[in-house]
C-alpha positions in Angstrom: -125.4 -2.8 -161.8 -121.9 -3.2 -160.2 -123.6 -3.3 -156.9 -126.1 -6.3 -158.5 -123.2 -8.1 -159.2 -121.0 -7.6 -156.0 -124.1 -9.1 -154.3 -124.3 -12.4 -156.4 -123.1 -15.6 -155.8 -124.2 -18.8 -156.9 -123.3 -21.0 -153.8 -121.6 -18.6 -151.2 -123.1 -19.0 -148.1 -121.8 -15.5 -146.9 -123.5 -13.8 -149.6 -126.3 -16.1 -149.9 -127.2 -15.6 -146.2 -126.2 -12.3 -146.0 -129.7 -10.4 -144.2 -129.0 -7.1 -145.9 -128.5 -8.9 -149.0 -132.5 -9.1 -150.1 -132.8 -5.6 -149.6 -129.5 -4.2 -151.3 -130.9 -6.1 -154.3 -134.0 -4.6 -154.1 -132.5 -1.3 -153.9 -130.8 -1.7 -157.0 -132.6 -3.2 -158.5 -135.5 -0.7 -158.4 -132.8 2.1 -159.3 -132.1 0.2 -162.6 -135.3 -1.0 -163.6 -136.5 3.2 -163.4 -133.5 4.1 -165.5 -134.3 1.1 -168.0 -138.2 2.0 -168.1 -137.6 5.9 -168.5 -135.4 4.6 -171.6 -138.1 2.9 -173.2 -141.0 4.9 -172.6 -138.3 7.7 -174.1 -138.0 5.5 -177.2 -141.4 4.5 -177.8 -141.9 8.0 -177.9 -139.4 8.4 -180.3 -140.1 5.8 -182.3 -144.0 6.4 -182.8 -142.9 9.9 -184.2 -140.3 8.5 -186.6 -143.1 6.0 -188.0 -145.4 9.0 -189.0 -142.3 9.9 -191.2 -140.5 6.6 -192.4 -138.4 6.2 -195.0 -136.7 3.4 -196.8 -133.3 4.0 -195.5 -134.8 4.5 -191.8 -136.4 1.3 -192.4 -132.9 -0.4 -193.2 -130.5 1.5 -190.5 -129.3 -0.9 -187.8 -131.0 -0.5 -184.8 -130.1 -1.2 -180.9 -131.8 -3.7 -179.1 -134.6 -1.1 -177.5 -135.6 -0.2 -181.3 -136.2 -4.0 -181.9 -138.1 -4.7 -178.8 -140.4 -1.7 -179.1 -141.1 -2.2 -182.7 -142.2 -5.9 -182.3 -144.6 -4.4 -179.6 -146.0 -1.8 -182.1 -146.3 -4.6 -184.6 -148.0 -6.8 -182.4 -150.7 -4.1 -181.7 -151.4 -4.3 -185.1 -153.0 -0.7 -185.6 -153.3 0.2 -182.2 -150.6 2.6 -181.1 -151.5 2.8 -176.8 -150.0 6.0 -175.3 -147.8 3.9 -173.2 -145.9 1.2 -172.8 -147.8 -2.1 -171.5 -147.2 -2.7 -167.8 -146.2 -6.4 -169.1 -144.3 -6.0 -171.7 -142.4 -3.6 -170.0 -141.5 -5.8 -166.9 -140.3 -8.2 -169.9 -138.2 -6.1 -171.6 -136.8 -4.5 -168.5 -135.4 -7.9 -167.5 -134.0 -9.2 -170.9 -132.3 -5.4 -170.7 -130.8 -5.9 -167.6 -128.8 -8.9 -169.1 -128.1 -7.1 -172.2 -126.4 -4.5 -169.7 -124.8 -7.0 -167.9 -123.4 -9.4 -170.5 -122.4 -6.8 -172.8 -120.4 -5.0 -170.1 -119.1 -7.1 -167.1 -118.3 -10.6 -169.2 -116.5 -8.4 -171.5 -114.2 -6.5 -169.1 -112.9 -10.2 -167.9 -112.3 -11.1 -171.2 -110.4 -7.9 -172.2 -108.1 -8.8 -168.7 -107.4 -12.4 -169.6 -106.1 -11.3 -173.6 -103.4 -9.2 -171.6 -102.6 -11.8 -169.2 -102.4 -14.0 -171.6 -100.2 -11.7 -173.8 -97.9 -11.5 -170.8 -97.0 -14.7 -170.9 -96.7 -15.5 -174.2 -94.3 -12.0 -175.5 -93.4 -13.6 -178.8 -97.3 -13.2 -179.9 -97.4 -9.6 -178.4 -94.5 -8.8 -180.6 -96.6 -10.2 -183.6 -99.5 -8.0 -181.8 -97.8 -5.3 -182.2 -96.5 -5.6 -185.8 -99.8 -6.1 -186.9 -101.0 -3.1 -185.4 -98.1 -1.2 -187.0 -99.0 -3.2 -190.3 -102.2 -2.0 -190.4 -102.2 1.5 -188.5 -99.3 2.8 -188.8 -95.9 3.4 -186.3 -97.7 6.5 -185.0 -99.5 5.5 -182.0 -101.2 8.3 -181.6 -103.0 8.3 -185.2 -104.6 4.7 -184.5 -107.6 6.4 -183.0 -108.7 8.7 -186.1 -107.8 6.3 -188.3 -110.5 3.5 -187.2 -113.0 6.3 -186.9 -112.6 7.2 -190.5 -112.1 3.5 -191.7 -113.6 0.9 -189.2 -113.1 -1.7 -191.9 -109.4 -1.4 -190.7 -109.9 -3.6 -188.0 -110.9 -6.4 -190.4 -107.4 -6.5 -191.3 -106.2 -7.8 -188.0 -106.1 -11.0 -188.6 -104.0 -12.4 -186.1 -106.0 -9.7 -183.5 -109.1 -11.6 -184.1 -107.4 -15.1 -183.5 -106.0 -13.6 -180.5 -109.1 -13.2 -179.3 -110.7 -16.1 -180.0 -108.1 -18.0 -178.3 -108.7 -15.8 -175.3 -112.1 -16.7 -175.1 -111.5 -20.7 -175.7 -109.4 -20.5 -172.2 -111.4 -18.2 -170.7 -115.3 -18.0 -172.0 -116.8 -15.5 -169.8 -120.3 -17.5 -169.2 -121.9 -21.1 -169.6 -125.5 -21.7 -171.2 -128.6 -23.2 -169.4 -131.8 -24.5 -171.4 -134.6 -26.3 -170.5 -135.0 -29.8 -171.4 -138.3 -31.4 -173.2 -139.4 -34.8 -174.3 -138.6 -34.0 -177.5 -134.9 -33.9 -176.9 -132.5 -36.4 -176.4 -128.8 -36.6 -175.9 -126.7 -39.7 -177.3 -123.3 -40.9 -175.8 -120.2 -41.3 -177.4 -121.4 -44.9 -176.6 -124.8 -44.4 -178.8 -126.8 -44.2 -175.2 -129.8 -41.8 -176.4 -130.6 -39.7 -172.8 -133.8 -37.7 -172.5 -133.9 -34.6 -171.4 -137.3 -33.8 -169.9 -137.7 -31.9 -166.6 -133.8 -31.3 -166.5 -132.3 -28.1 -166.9 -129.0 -28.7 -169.6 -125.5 -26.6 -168.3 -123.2 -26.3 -171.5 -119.8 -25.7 -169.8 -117.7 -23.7 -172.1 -114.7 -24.1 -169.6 -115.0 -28.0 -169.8 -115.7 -28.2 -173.5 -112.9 -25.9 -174.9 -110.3 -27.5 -172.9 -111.1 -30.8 -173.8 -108.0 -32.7 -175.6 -110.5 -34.7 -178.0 -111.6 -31.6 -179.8 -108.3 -29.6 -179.4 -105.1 -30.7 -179.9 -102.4 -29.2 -177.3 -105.9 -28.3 -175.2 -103.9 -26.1 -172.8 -101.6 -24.3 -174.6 -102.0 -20.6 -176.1 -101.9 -20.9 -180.1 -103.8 -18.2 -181.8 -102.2 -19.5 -184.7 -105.0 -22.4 -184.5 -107.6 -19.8 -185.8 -104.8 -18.8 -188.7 -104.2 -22.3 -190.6 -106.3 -24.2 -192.9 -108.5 -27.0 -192.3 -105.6 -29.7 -193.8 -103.9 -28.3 -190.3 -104.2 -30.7 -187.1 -105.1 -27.2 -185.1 -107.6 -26.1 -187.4 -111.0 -25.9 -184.9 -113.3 -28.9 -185.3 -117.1 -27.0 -186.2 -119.0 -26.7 -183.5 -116.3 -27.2 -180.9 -116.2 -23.2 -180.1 -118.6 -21.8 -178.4 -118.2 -18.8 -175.9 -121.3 -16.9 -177.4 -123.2 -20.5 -178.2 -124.9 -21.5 -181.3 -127.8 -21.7 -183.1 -130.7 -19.1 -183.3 -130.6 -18.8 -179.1 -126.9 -17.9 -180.0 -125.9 -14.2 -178.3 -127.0 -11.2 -179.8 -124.2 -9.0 -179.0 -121.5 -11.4 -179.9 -120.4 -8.9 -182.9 -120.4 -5.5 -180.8 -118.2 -7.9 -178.0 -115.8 -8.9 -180.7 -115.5 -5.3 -182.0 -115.0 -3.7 -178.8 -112.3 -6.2 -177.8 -110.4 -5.7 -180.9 -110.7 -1.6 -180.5 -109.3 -1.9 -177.2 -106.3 -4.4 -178.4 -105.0 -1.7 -181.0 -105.4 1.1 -179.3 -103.7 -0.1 -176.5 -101.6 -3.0 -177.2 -98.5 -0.3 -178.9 -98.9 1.6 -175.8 -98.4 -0.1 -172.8 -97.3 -3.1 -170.7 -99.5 -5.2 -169.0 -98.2 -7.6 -166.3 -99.8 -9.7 -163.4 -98.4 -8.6 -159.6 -99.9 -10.8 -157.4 -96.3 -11.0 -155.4 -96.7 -7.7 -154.8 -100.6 -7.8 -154.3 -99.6 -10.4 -151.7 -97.1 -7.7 -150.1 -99.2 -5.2 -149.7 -102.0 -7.5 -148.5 -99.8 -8.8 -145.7 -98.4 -5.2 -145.0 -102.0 -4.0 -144.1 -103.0 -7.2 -142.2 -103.0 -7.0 -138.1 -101.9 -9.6 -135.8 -105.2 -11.0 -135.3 -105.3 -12.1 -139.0 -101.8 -13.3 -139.1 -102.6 -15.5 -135.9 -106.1 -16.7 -137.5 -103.9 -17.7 -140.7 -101.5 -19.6 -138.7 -98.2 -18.2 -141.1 -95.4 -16.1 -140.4 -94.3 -13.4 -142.4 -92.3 -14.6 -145.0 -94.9 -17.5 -145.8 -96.9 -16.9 -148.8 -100.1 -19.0 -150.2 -99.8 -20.1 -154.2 -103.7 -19.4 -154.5 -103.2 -21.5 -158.2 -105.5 -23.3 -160.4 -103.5 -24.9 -163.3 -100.8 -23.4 -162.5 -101.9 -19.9 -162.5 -102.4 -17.2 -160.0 -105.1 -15.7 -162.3 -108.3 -17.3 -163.1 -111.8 -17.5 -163.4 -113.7 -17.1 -160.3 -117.7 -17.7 -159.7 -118.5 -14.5 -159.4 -120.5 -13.0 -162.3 -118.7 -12.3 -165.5 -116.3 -15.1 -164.4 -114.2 -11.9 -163.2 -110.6 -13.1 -162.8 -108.8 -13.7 -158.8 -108.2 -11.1 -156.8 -109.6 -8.6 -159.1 -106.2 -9.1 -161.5 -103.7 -6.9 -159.2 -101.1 -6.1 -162.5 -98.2 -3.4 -162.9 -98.8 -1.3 -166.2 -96.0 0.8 -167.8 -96.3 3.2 -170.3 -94.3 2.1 -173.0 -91.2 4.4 -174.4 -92.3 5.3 -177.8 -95.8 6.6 -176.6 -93.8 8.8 -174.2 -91.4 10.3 -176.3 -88.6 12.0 -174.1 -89.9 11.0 -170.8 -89.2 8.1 -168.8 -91.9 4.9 -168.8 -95.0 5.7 -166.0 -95.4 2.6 -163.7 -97.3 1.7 -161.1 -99.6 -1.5 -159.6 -103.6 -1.1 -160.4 -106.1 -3.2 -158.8 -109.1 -3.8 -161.2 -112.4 -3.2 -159.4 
């Protein structure tokens, strides 16, 4: 999957033109779509044995996105339980899988990087971070783990987490939506110009809409404390106006498991370490490993460095899949003092890959 992703590119010609590039992808791609069949056909399996024994409370346990798909096959056989799998309903689901895998993975990671960058800059909302967490958990680090295990509902109480989050993904939504026009929808202007939409394919930018200053006051700025105040407030969110995981019933499925896994990472590791972009010292080392032939091409000396911003920011969103941030996110994380009792704080420069 990492592989799949490395290789995509929606408009760079280096990629796009790339001659080995069809045949990487195929490679790949054949390696996950046998890992993602032998899955289902495992399931299916499963899942025709468990309906010889059902219960009620099998009936009404959650179940993973495999379970659903294979049980609205069985139900559309009506009866008929085939041995296998059928050859197209298994290319389908081997395709709408592949995205579950990707979107519930890749887009995530960014997000997770751009809550601690934006941490970084803004320490005073850390600091409330970190009470919170010590609200709610516990001073003892090291408990924080066993204690969400035996009550999960504990993260519920982290309110300003959540809004931390949130915030995160206004600045930074991971993806944009694509649907299909028809003549059966139209569009109307802020000018009451109705457009039609037939035989167009519709891009919601996320980037585009959650920074615009019309639906969010102080657009640019990093308030979590927008998602904390009542509606009488002139930060409280306009309906509609957030939408990293869309709306509606084409809305994303795994919006829930995204927000829990981003707030399980937050409080477990919020308390224990800190988290700060290097791209000075990414730039160092960059330049320290380059030859002369580079420097020439370049046309700088050695004490010349590129800015590499957008806003005003060394880290952002770039085009490759998952909207991973620049460079990867080059950062310097230290383990903090009070989850290393007695020993002096660990540090060192990580490059995200």
């Amino acid at each position: 999957m990492d592989n799949i992703v490395k290789w995509h590119s929606f408009w760079d010609p280096l990629v796009l033109m790339h001659p080995l590039r069809p045949l990487v992808n195929w490679y790949n791609g054949r390696i996950a779509n046998n890992w993602i069949q032998n899955q289902l056909q495992h399931r299916y399996e499963t899942l025709k044995q468990d309906r010889q024994s059902v219960t009620v409370t099998n009936k009404r346990r959650a179940k993973s996105v495999l379970d659903l798909a294979i049980e609205g096959y069985i139900d559309s056989k009506k009866g008929a339980t085939p041995p296998s799998l059928d050859p197209d309903f298994m290319r389908t689901a081997t395709h709408q899988i592949r995205l579950f895998l990707f979107a519930g993975n890749d887009s995530t990671s960014s997000s997770i990087i751009f809550a601690f960058h934006l941490l970084s800059k803004n320490p005073h909302v850390l600091a409330q971070l970190r009470a919170e967490h010590d609200e709610v958990f516990g001073e003892d680090v090291s408990s924080t783990a066993r204690l969400i295990k035996d009550d999960p509902s504990l993260l519920n109480r982290c309110k300003l987490t959540l809004a931390v989050i949130k915030e995160t993904l206004r600045l930074y939504a991971p993806a944009a939506t694509m649907r299909t026009g028809n003549r059966d929808c139209f569009f109307t202007t802020r000018r009451g110009v109705s457009l039609p939409t037939n035989g167009c394919a519709i891009l919601m930018s996320h980037h585009a809409m959650h920074r615009n200053a019309r639906l969010w006051p102080r657009a640019e700025e990093f308030l979590p404390e927008r998602w904390l105040v009542g509606p009488e407030h002139e930060l409280f969110p306009q309906q509609g106006a957030w939408r990293p995981f869309e709306l509606g019933p084409r809305n994303c499925i795994g919006q829930t498991l995204a927000m829990t896994e981003m707030k399980l990472v937050l409080a477990m590791t919020a308390r224990s370490f800190e988290i700060k972009p290097a791209y000075e010292d990414f730039d160092e080392m960059k330049r320290m490993n380059e030859g002369w032939a580079e420097r020439l091409a370049r046309g700088v000396g050695f004490g010349d460095k590129k800015t590499g911003m957008y806003r005003g920011d060394r880290a952002y969103q770039t085009e490759k899949a998952g909207a991973h941030p620049s460079e990867g996110y080059p950062c310097r994380v230290s383990a903090l003092r009070r989850q290393c009792v007695g020993a002096e704080a660990i540090t060192g420069v990580f490059e995200r890959r």
